[in-house]
C-alpha positions as YAML, in Angstrom:
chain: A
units: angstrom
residues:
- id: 1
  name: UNK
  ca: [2.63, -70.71, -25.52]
- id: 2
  name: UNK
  ca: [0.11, -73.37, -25.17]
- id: 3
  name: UNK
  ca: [1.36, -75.19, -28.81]
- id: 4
  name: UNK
  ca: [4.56, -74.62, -27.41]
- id: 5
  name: UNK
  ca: [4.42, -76.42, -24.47]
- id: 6
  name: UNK
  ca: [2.44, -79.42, -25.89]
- id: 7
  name: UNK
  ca: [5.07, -79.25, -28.44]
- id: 8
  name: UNK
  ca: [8.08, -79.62, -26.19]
- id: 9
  name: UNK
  ca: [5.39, -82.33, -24.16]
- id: 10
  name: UNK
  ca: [5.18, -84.64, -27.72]
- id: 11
  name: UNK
  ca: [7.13, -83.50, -30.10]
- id: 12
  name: UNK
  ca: [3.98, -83.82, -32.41]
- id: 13
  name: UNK
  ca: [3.70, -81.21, -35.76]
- id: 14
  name: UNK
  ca: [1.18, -81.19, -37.81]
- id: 15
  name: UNK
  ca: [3.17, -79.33, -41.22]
- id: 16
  name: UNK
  ca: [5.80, -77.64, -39.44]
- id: 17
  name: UNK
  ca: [2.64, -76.76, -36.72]
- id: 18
  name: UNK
  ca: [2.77, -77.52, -32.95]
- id: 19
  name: UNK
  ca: [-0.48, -79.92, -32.41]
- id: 20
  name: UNK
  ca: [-2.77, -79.10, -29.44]
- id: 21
  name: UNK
  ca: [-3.83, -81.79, -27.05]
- id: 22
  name: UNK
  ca: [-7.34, -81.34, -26.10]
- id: 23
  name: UNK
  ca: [-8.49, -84.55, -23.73]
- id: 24
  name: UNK
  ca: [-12.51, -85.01, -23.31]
- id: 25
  name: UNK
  ca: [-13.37, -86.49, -19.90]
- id: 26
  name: UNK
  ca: [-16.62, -88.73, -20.05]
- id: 27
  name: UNK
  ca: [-18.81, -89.15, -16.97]
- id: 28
  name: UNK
  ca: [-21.51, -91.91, -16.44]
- id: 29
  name: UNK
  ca: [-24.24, -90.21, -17.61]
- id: 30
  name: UNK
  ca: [-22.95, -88.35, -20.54]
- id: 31
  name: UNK
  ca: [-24.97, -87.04, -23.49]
- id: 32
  name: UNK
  ca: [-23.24, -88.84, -26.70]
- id: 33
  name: UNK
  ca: [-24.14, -85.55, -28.89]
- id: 34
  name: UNK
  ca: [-22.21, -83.27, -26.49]
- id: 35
  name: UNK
  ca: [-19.21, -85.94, -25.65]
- id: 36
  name: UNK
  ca: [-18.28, -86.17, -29.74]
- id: 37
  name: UNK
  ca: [-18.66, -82.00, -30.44]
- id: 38
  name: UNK
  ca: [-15.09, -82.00, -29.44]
- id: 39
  name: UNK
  ca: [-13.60, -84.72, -31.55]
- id: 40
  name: UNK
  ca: [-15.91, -83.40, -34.58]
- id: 41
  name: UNK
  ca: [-14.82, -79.14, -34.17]
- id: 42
  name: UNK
  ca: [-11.55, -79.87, -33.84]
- id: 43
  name: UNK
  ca: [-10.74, -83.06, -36.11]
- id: 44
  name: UNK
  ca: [-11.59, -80.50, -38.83]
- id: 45
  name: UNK
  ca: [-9.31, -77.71, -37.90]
- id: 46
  name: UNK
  ca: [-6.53, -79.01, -40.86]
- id: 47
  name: UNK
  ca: [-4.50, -80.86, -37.71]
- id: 48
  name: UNK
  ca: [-3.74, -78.42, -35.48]
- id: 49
  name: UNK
  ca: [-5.58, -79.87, -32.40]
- id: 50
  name: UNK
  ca: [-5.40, -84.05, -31.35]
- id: 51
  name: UNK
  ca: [-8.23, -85.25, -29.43]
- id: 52
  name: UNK
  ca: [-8.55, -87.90, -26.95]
- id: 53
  name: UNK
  ca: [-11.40, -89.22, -24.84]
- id: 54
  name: UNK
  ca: [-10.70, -90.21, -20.94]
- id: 55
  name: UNK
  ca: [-12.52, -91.35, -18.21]
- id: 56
  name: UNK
  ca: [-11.95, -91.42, -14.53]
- id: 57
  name: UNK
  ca: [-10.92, -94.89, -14.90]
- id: 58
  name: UNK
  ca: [-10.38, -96.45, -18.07]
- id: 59
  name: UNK
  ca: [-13.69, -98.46, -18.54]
- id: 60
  name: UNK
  ca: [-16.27, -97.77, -20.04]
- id: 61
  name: UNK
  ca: [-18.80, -95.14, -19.36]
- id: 62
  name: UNK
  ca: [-22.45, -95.09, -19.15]
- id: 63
  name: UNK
  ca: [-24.45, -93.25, -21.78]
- id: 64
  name: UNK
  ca: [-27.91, -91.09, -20.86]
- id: 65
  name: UNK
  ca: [-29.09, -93.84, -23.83]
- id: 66
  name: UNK
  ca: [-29.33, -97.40, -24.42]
- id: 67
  name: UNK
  ca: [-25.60, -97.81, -24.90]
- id: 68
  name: UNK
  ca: [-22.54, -97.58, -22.95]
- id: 69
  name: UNK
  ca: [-19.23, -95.78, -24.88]
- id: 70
  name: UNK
  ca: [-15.45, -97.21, -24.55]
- id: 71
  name: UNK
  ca: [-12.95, -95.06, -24.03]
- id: 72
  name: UNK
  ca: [-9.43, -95.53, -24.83]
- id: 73
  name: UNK
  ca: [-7.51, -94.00, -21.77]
- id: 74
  name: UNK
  ca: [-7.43, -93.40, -18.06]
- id: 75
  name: UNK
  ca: [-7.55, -90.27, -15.85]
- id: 76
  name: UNK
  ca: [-3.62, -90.12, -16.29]
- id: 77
  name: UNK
  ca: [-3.85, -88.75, -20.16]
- id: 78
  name: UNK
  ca: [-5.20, -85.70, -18.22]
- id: 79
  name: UNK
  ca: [-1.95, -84.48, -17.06]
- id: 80
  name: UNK
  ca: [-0.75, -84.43, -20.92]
- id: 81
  name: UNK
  ca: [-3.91, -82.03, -21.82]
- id: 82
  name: UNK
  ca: [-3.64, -78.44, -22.88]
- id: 83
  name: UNK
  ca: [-7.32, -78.39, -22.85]
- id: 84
  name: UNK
  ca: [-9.37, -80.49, -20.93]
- id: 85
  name: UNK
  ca: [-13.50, -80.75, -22.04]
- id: 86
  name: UNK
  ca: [-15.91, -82.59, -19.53]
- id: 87
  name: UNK
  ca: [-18.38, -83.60, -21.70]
- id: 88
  name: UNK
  ca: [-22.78, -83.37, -20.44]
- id: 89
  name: UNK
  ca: [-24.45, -84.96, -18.10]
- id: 90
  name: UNK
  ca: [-27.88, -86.14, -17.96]
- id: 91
  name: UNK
  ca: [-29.81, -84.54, -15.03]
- id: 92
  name: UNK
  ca: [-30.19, -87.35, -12.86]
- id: 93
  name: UNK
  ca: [-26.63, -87.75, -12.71]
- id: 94
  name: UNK
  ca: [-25.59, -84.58, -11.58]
- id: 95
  name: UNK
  ca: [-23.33, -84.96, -8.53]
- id: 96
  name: UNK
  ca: [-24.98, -82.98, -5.27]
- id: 97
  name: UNK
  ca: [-21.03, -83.79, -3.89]
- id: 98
  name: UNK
  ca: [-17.90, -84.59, -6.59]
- id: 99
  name: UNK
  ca: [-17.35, -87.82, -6.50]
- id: 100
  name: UNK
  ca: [-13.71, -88.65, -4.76]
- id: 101
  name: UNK
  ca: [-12.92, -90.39, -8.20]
- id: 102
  name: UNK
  ca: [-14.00, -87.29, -10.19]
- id: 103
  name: UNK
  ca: [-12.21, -85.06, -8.02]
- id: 104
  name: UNK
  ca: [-8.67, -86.86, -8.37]
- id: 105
  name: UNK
  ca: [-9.29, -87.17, -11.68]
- id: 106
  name: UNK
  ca: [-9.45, -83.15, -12.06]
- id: 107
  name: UNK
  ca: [-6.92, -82.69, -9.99]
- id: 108
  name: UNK
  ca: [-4.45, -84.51, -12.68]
- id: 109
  name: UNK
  ca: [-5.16, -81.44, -14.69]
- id: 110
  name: UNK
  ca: [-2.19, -78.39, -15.32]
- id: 111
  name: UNK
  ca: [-2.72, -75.42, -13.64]
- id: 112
  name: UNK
  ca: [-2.16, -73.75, -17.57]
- id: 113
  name: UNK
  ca: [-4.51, -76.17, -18.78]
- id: 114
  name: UNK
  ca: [-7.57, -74.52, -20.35]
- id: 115
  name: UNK
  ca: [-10.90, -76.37, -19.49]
- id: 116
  name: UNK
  ca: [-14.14, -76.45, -21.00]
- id: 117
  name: UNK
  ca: [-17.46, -77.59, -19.56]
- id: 118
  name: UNK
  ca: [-20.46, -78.43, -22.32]
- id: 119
  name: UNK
  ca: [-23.72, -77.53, -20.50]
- id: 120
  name: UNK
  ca: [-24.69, -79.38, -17.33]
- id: 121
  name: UNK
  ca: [-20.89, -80.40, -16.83]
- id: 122
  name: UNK
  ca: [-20.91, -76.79, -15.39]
- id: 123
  name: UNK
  ca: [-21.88, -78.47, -12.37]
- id: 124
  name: UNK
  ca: [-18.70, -80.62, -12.17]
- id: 125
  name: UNK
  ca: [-16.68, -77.60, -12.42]
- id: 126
  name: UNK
  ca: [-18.14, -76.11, -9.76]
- id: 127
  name: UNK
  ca: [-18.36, -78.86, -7.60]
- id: 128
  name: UNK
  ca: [-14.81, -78.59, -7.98]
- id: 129
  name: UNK
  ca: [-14.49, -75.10, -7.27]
- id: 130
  name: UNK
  ca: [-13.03, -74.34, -10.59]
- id: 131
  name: UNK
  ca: [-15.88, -71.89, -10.85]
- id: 132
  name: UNK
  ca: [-15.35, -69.69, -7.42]
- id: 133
  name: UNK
  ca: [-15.87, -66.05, -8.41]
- id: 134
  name: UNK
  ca: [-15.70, -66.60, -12.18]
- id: 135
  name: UNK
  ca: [-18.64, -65.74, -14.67]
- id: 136
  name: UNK
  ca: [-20.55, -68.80, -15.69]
- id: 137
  name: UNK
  ca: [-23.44, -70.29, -17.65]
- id: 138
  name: UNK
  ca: [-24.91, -73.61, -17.99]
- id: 139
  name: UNK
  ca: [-28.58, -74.73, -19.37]
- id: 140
  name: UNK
  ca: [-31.36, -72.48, -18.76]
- id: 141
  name: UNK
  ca: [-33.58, -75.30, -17.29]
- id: 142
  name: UNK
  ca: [-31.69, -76.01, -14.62]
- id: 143
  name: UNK
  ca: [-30.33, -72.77, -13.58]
- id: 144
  name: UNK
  ca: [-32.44, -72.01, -10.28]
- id: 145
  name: UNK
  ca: [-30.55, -75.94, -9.15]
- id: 146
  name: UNK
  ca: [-27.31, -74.32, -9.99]
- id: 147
  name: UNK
  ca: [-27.86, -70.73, -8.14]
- id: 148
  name: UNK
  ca: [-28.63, -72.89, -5.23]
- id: 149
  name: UNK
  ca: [-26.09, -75.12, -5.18]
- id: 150
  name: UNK
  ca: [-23.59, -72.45, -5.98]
- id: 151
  name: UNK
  ca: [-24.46, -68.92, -5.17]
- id: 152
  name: UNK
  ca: [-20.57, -68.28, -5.50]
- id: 153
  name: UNK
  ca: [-20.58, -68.46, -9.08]
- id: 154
  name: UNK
  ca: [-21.29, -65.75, -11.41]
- id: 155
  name: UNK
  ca: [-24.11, -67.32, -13.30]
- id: 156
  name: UNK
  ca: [-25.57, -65.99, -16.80]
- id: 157
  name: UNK
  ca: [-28.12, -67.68, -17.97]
- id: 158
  name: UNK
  ca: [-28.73, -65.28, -21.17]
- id: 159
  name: UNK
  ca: [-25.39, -66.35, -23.32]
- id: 160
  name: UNK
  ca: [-24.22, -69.52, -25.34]
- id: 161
  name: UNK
  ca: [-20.81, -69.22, -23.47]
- id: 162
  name: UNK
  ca: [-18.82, -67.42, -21.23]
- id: 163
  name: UNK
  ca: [-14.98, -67.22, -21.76]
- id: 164
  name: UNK
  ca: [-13.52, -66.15, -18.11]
- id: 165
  name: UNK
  ca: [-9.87, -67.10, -18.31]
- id: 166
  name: UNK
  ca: [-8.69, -70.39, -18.58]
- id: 167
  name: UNK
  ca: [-12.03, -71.24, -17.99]
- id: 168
  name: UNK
  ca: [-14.72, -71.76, -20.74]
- id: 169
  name: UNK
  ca: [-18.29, -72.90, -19.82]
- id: 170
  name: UNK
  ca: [-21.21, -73.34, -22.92]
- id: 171
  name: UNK
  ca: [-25.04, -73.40, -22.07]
- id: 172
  name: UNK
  ca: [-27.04, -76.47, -23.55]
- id: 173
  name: UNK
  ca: [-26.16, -79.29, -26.48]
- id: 174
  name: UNK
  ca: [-25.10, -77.36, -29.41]
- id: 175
  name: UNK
  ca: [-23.28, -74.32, -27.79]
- id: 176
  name: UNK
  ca: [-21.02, -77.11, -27.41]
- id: 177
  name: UNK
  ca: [-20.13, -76.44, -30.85]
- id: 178
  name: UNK
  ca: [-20.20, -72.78, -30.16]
- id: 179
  name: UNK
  ca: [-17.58, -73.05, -27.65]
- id: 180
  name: UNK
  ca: [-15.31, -75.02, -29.84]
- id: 181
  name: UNK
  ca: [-15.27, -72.78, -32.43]
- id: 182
  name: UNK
  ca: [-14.81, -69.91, -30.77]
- id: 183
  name: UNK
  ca: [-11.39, -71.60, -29.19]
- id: 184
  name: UNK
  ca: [-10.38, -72.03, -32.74]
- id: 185
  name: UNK
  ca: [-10.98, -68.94, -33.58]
- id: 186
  name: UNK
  ca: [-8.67, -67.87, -30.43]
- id: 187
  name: UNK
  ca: [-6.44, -70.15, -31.47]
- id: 188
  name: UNK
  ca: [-6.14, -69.53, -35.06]
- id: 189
  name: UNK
  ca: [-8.21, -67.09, -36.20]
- id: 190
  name: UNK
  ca: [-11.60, -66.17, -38.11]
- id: 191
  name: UNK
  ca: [-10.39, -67.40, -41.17]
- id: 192
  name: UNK
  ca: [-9.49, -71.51, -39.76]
- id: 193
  name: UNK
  ca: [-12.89, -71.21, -37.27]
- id: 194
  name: UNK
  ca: [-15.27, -70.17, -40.63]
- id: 195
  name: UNK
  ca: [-13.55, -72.89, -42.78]
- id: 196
  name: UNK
  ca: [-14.18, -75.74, -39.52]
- id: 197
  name: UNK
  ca: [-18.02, -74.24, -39.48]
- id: 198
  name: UNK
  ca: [-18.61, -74.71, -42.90]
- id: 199
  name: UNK
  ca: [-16.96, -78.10, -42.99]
- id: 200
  name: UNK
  ca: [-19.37, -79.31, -40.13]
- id: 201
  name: UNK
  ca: [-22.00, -77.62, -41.51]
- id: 202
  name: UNK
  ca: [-22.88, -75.25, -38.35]
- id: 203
  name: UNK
  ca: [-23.02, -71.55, -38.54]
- id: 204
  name: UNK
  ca: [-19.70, -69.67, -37.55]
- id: 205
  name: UNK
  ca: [-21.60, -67.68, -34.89]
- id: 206
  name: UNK
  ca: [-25.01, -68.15, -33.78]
- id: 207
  name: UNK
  ca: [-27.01, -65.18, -33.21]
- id: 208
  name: UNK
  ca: [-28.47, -63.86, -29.35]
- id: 209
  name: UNK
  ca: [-28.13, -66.31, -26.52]
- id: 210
  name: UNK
  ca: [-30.30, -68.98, -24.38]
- id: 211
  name: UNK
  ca: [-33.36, -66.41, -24.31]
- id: 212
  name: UNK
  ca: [-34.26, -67.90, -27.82]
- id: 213
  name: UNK
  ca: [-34.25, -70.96, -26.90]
- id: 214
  name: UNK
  ca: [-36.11, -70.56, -23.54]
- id: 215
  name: UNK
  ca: [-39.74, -72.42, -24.05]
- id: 216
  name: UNK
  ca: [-42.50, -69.55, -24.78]
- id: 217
  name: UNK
  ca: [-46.10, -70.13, -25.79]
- id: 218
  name: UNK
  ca: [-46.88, -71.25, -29.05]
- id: 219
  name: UNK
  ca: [-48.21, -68.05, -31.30]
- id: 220
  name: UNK
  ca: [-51.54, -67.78, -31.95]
- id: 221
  name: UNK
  ca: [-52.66, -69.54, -35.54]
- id: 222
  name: UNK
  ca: [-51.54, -68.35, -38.63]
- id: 223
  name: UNK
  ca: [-49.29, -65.61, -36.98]
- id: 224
  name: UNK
  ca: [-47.04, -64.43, -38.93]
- id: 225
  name: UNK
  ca: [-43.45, -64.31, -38.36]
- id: 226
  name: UNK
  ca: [-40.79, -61.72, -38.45]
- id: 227
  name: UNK
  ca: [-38.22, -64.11, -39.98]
- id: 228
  name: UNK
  ca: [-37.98, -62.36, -43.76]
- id: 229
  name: UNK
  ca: [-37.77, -59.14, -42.22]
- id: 230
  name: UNK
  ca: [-34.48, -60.33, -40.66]
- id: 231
  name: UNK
  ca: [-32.91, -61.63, -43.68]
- id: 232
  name: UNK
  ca: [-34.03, -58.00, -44.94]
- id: 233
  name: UNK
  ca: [-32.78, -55.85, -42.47]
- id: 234
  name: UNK
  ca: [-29.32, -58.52, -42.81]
- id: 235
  name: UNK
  ca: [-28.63, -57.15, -46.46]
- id: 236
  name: UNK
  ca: [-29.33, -53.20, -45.12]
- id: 237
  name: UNK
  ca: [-26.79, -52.61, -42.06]
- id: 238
  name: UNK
  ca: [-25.08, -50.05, -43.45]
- id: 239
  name: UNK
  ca: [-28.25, -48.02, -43.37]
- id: 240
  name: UNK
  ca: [-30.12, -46.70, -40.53]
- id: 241
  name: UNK
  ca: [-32.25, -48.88, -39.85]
- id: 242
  name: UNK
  ca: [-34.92, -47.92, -37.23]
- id: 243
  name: UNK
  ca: [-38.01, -50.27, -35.38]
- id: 244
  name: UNK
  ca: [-40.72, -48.00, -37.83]
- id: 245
  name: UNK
  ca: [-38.75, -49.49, -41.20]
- id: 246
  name: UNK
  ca: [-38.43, -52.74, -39.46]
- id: 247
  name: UNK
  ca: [-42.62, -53.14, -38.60]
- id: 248
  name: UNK
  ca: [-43.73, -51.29, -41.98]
- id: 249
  name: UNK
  ca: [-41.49, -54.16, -43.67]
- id: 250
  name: UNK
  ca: [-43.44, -56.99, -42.01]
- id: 251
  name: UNK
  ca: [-46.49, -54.95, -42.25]
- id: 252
  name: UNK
  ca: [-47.70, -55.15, -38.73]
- id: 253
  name: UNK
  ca: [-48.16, -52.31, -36.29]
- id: 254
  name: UNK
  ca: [-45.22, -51.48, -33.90]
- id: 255
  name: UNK
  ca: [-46.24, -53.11, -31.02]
- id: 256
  name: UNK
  ca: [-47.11, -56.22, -32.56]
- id: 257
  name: UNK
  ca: [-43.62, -56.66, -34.52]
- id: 258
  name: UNK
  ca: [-41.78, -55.54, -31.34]
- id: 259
  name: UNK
  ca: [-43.47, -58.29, -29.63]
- id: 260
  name: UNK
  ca: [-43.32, -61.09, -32.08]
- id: 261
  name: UNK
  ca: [-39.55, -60.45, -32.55]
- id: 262
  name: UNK
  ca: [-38.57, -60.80, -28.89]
- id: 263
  name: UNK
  ca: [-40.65, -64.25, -28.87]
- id: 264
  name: UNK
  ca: [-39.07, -65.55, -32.05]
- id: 265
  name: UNK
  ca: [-35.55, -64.28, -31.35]
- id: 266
  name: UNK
  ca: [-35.32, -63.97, -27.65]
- id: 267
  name: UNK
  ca: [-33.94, -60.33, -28.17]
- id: 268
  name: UNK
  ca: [-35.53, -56.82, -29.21]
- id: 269
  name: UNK
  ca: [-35.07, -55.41, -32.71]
- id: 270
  name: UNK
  ca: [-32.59, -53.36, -31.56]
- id: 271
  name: UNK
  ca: [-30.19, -55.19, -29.29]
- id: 272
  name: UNK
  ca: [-30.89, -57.90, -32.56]
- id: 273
  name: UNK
  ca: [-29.55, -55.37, -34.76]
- id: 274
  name: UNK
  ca: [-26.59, -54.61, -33.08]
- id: 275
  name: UNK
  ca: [-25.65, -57.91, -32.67]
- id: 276
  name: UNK
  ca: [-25.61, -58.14, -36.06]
- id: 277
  name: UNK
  ca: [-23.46, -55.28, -37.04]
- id: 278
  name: UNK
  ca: [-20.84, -55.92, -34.49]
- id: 279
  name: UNK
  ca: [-20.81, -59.73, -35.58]
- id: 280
  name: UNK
  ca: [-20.69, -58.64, -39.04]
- id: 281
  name: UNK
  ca: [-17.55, -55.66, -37.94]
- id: 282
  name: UNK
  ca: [-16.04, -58.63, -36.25]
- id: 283
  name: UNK
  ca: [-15.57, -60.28, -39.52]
- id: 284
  name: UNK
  ca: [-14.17, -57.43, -41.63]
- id: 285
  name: UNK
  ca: [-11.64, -56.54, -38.77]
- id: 286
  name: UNK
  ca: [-10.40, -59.96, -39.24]
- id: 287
  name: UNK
  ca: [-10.46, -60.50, -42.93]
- id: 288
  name: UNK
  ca: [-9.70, -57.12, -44.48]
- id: 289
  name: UNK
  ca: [-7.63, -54.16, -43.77]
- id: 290
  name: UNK
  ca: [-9.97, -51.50, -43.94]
- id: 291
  name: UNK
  ca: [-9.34, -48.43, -41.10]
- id: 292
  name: UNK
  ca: [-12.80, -48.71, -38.27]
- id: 293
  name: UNK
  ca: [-14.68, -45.99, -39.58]
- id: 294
  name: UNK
  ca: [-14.82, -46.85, -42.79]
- id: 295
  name: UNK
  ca: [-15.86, -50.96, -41.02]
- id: 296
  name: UNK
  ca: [-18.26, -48.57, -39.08]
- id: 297
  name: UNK
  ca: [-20.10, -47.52, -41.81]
- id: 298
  name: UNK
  ca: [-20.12, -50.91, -43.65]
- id: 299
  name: UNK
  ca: [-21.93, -52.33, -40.56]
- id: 300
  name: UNK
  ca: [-24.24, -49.49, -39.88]
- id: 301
  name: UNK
  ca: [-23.02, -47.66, -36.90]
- id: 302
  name: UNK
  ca: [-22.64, -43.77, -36.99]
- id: 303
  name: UNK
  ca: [-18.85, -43.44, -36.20]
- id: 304
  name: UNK
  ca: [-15.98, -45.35, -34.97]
- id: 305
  name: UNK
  ca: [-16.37, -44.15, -31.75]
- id: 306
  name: UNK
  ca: [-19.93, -46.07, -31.61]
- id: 307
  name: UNK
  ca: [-18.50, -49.31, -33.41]
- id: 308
  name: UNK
  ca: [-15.81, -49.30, -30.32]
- id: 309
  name: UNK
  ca: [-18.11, -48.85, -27.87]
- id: 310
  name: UNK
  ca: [-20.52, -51.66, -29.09]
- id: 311
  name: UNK
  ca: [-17.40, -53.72, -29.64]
- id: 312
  name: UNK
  ca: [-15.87, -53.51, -26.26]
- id: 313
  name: UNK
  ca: [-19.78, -53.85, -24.64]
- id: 314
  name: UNK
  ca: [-19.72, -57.00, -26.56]
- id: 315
  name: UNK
  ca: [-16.47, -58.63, -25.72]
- id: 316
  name: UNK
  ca: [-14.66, -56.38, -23.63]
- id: 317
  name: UNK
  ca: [-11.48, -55.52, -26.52]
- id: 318
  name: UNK
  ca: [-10.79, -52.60, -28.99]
- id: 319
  name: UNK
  ca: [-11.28, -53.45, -32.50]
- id: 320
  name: UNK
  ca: [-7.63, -52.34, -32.99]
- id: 321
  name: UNK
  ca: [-6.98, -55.09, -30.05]
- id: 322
  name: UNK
  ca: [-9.40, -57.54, -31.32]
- id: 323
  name: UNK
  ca: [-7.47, -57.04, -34.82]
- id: 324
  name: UNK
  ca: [-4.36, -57.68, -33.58]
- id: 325
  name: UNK
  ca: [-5.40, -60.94, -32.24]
- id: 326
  name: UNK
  ca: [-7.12, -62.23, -35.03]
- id: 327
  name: UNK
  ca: [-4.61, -61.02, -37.62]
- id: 328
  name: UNK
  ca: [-1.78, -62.36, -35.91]
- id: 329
  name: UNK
  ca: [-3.49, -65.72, -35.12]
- id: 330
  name: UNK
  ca: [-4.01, -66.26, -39.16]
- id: 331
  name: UNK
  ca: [-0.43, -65.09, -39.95]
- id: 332
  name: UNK
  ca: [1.04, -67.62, -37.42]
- id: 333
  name: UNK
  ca: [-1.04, -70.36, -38.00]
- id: 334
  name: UNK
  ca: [-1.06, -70.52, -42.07]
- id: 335
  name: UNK
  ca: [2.39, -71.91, -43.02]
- id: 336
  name: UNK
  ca: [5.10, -70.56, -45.38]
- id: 337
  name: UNK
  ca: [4.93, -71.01, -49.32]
...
């Protein structure tokens, strides 16, 4: 429906395609990384999205660096959006109160219009009380400031991004990226979002969330790590896999590997390992036709019954729904001939 309606809006077709408008709004402030993750995701999704920068008033806006950016348009191309992304803020310029220009600016937005905030910009949204009773996350550093400021909101600190309706919100800098491809592959599939990751060079999905990320004291000298026990375990889903083989492979006790993981990964062998085998039963759903249990099996879990329930813990659908959605996407979105 979205393409649809920006179809009817422009009139613009990318190879017989409707063309999303997505509209970044920069604030002064604004991280340059985060404010061109937009224009880079989806400049390389093949032309099914057209991207436009904004800002609340046409001039130009005020960089965390040494350099201000020009934008091309006013508040007014935010009315034309089918997604709107508000693009990172530097701390200091976090608004305690939206500013009146900010505000009017948001309200220009479609109620269908599906909006994205890149880290701190979670702020803005909830300033604006896009965020009231939704699930949210933003950067871990500053997430005691925003359970203050907002005890309304649903916060998660633990994820890369939270998808709650028309509303998207990403954690720090690169889930930017995260974010983006993961509206691709809404949009259009596995198949488009892997081809856009490889293009920019980013992995399709990044394992675990913030936790990994979260500062933790520097191991002690010469410590080894548990990373080539990952890429290990990563060629052995399909067997059972249990924290003994795990340790014995990085030769160190149980304790010790169990520790060392969860510092290095942010997550415990196990919850690692099923993240991996429903990430990895995520892609065979989309790209193959093979019935669950036999995806089950391939991945490592026991039955289809467990690959459903770790599937719907992870992101709430069946994997007959989450099939449907991803193998529809790809059949609409890859043209005739």
């Amino acid at each position: 429906m979205r393409g649809e309606r920006q179809g009817e809006r422009q009139g613009q077709r990318q190879g017989g395609r409707p063309v999303e408008r997505v509209v970044v709004l920069a604030l002064d402030g604004v991280y340059p990384f985060e404010l061109g993750i937009p224009s880079r995701i989806f400049g390389a999704a093949d032309g099914r999205y057209e991207v436009l920068t904004c800002s609340v008033d046409g001039r130009p806006v005020r960089s965390n660096a040494d350099f201000t950016i020009g934008v091309q348009h006013g508040p007014e191309i935010l009315a034309t959006a089918d997604t709107v992304v508000v693009a990172s803020v530097a701390v200091p310029y976090i608004p305690t109160e939206l500013p009146s220009e900010v505000a009017d600016a948001l309200a220009r937005i479609r109620p269908d219009a599906r909006i994205v905030s890149i880290c701190t910009a979670a702020f803005v949204l909830a300033a604006a009380s896009l965020l009231d009773g939704r699930k949210a996350t933003t950067h871990w550093q500053v997430t005691d400031l925003f359970r203050r400021r907002y005890p309304h909101v649903d916060l998660d600190p633990d994820v890369l991004f939270v998808h709650d309706g028309r509303i998207l919100t990403s954690a720090g800098a690169a889930s930017g990226v995260d974010v983006c491809l993961h509206i691709v592959r809404t949009d259009h599939g596995g198949e488009l979002a892997n081809t856009v990751a490889r293009r920019c060079v980013v992995p399709p999905f990044r394992d675990g969330g913030q936790a990994q990320y979260i500062e933790q004291p520097v191991p002690e000298s010469g410590a080894a790590s548990t990373a080539a026990t990952r890429a290990w375990a990563l060629e052995r889903l399909d067997e059972p896999l249990t924290l003994t083989d795990l340790a014995a492979h990085a030769r160190m006790s149980l304790r010790t590997f169990a520790r060392r993981f969860n510092d290095e990964v942010g997550l415990s062998p196990g919850r690692w390992l099923i993240q991996q085998r429903v990430g990895r039963a995520r892609h065979l759903l989309e790209s193959s036709d093979l019935p669950v249990d036999q995806i089950a099996g391939r991945v490592g879990f026991a039955t289809g019954a467990s690959l459903r329930q770790h599937l719907h813990a992870a992101i709430g659908v069946s994997p007959q729904a989450y099939r449907r959605t991803f193998q529809a996407a790809d059949s609409v979105s890859t043209p005739a001939g």
